[in-house]
C-alpha positions as CSV (number, residue, x, y, z in Angstrom):
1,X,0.0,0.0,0.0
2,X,1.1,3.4,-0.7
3,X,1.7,6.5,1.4
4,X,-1.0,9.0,0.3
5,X,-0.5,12.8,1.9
6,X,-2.3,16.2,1.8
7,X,0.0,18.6,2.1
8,X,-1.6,21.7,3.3
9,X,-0.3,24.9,4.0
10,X,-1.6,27.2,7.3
11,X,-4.1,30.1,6.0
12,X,-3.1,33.5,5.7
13,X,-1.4,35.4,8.8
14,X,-0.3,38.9,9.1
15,X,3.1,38.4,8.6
16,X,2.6,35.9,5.3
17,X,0.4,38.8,4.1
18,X,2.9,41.1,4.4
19,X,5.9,39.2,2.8
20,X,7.7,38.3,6.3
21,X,9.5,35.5,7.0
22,X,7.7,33.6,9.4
23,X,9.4,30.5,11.1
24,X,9.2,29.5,14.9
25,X,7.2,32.9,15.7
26,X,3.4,32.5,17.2
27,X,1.6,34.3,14.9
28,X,-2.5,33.7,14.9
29,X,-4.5,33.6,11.6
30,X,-6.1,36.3,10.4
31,X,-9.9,36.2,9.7
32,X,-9.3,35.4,5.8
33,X,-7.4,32.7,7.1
34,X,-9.7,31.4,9.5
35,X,-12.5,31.2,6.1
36,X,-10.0,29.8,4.0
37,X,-8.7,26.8,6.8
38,X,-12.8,26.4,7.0
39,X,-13.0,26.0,3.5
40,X,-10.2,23.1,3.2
41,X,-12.9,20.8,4.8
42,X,-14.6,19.6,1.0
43,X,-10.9,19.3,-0.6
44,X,-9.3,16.7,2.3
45,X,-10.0,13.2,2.4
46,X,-12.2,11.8,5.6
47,X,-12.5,8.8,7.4
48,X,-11.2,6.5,9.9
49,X,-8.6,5.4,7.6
50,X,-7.1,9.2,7.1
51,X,-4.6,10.1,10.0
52,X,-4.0,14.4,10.2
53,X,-1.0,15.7,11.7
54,X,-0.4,19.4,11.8
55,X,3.2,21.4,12.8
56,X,3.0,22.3,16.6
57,X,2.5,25.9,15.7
58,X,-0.7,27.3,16.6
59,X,-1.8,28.6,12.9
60,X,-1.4,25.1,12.2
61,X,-3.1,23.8,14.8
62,X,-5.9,26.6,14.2
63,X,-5.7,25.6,10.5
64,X,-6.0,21.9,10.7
65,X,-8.9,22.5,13.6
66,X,-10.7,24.7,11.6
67,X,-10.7,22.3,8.6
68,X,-12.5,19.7,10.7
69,X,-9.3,17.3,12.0
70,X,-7.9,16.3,15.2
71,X,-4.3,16.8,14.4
72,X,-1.9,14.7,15.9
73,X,0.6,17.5,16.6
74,X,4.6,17.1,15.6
75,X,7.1,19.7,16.1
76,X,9.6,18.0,13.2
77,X,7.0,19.8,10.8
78,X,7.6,23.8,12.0
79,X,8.8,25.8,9.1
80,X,12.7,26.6,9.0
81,X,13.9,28.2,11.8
82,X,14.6,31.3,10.4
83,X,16.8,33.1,13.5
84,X,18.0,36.2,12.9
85,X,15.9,37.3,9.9
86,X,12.8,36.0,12.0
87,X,10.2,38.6,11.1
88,X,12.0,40.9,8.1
89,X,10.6,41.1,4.7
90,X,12.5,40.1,1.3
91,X,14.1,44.0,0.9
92,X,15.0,44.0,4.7
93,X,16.8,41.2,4.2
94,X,21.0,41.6,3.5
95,X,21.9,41.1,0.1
96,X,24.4,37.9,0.3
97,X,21.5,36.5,2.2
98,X,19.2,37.0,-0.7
99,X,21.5,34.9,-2.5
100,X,21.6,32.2,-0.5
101,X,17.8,32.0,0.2
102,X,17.3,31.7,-4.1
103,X,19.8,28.9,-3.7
104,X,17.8,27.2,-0.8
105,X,19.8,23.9,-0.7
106,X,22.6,25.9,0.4
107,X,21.0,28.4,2.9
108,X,21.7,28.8,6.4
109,X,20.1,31.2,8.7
110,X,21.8,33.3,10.8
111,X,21.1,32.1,14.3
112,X,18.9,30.2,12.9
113,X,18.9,26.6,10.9
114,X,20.3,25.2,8.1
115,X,18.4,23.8,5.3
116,X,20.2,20.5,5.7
117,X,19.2,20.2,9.2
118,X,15.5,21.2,8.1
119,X,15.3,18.7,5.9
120,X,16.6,15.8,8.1
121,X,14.2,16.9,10.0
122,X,11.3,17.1,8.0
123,X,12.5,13.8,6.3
124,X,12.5,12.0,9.4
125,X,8.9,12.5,10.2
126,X,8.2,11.6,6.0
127,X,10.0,8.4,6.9
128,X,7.6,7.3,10.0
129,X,4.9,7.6,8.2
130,X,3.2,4.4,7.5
131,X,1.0,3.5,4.4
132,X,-2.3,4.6,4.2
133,X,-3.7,8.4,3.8
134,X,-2.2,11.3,5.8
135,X,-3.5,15.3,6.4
136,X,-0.3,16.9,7.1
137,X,-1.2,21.1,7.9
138,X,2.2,23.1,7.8
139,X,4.4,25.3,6.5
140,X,5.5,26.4,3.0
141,X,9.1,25.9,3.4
142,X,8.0,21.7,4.7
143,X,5.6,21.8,1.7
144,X,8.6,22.7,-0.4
145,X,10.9,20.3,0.6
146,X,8.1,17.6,0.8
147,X,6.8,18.6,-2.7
148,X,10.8,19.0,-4.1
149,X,11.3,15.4,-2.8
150,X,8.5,14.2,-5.1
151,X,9.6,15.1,-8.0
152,X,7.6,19.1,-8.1
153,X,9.4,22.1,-6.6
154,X,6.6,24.5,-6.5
155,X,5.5,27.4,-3.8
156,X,2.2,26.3,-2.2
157,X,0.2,29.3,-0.9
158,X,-1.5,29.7,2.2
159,X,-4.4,28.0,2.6
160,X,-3.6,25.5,-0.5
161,X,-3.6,22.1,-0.8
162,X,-1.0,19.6,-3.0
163,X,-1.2,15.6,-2.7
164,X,2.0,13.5,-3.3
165,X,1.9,9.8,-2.9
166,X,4.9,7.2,-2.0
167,X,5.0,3.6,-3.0
């Protein structure tokens, strides 16, 4: 049997509306967010057979609620963390780290994490999960790697939804 997943981003939040990068910080959804995490309910499989999980981070948690699950809750899927540049927009942030950030593979945050360590750490909740059909409400930068792993490196906006499936 196959490993069928949902990937779902968290709806909109101040901060993803205003082009800030948004890692480990608490930020709640904002009411557009809260109608589009309501609407996700008719797009995501249901059943006893479908296991949800959602990031640890309340707009996840919020997200996945709102959608009509009961999220089994995993820290391993927060978004980067993004240290230093925690809460700066795109022109706020230094130039070399521009650079890096277009590269992704390579980028490390300053006081923050690596994208190496993120994606062990993403990859070693992917590789727990057993076959059957998983919700999983996070991040974009989880959905990225996730999504990049399958084959599709794509940006998933908030409140979005993108299926993969592993033999």
């Amino acid at each position: 049997m196959a490993v069928e997943v949902w990937l779902v981003r968290h709806g909109h939040t101040e901060w993803s509306e205003a082009g800030r990068y948004t890692g480990w910080t608490e930020i709640a959804l904002t009411p557009e967010g809260e109608a589009q995490a309501r609407s996700l309910a008719s797009m995501l499989p249901a059943g006893p057979d479908v296991t949800a999980w959602s990031s640890d981070l309340s707009r996840c948690v919020r997200t996945a609620q709102l959608a009509g699950l009961e999220p089994r809750v995993d820290r391993r899927l927060r978004e980067l963390d993004f240290g230093a540049i925690e809460g700066l927009t795109w022109d706020e942030v230094p130039v070399d780290l521009q650079e890096a950030l277009m590269s992704f593979d390579d980028f490390a945050a300053p006081d923050g994490e690596s994208v190496v360590d993120f994606g062990a750490r993403v990859s070693s909740f992917l590789d727990e999960l057993s076959p059957g059909r998983h919700v999983v409400v996070t991040h974009g930068g989880v959905l990225r790697l996730l999504l990049r792993a399958a084959g599709r490196d794509i940006a998933v906006a908030p409140g979005h939804v993108e299926r993969i499936t592993w033999s």
